[in-house]
C-alpha positions as CSV (number, residue, x, y, z in Angstrom):
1,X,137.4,109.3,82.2
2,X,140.2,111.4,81.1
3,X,141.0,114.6,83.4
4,X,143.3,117.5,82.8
5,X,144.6,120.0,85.6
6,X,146.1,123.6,84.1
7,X,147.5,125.5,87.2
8,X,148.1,129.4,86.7
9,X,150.2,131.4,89.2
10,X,147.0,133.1,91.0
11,X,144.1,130.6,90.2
12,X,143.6,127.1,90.1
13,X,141.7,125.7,86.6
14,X,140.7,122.3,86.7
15,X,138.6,120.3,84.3
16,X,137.3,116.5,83.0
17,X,136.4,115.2,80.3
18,X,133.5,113.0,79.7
19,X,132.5,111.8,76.1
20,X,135.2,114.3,74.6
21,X,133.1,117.5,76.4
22,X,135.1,119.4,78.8
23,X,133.9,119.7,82.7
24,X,134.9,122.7,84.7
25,X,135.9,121.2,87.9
26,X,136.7,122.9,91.7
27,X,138.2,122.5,94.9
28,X,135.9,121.1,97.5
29,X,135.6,123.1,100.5
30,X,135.0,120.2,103.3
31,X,132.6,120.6,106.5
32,X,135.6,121.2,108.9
33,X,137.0,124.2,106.4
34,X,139.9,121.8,105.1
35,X,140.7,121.8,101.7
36,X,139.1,118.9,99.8
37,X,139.8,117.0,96.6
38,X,138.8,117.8,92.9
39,X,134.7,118.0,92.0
40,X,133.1,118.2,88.4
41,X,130.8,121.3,88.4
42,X,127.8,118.4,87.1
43,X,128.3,116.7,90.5
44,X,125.9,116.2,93.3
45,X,128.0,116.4,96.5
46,X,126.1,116.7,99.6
47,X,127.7,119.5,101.4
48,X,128.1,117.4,104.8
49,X,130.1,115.5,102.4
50,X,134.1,114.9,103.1
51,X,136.1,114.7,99.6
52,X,139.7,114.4,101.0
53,X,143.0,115.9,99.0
54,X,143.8,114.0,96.3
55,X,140.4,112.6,95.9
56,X,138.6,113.2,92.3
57,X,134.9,113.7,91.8
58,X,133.8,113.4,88.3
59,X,130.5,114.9,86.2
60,X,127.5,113.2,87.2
61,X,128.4,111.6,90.4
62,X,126.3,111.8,93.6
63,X,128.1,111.8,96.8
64,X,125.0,111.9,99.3
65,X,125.2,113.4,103.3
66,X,128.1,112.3,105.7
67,X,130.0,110.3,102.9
68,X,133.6,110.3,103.0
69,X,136.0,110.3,99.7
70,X,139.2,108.7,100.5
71,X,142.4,110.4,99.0
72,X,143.2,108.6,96.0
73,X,139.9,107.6,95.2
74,X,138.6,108.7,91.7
75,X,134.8,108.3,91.3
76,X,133.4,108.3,88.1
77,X,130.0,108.9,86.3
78,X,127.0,106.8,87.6
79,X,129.1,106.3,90.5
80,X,126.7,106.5,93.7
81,X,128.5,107.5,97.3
């Protein structure tokens, strides 16, 4: 998987790409309000979920209740959590 980050002055654009498509991607809001890691709008994240900073969710993946994605970590499609 092949991801791009574009950063503007007042918003934050993210994307992947997956079999040359592009992705939108956002910041994951985590259940203690901190600010999480990178998810692909075509995700499945659980919102009990944890997605540290610096961690990347791409399309397709399903992150289920209570799981925890370690900074650095980069799941990719058909990846189960």
């Amino acid at each position: 998987m092949e991801m791009y980050l574009l950063w503007g002055v007042h918003m934050e654009q993210s994307y992947f790409i997956e079999n040359g498509r592009k992705v939108p991607g956002y910041r994951w809001k985590n259940p203690d309000g901190s600010q999480g890691g990178l998810v692909a709008k075509t995700a499945r994240v659980d919102p009990s979920a944890t997605i540290e900073l610096h961690a990347f969710v791409g399309p397709a993946v399903v992150v289920g209740a209570g799981q925890v994605v370690k900074a650095g970590e980069v799941l990719e499609a058909a990846t189960k959590k």
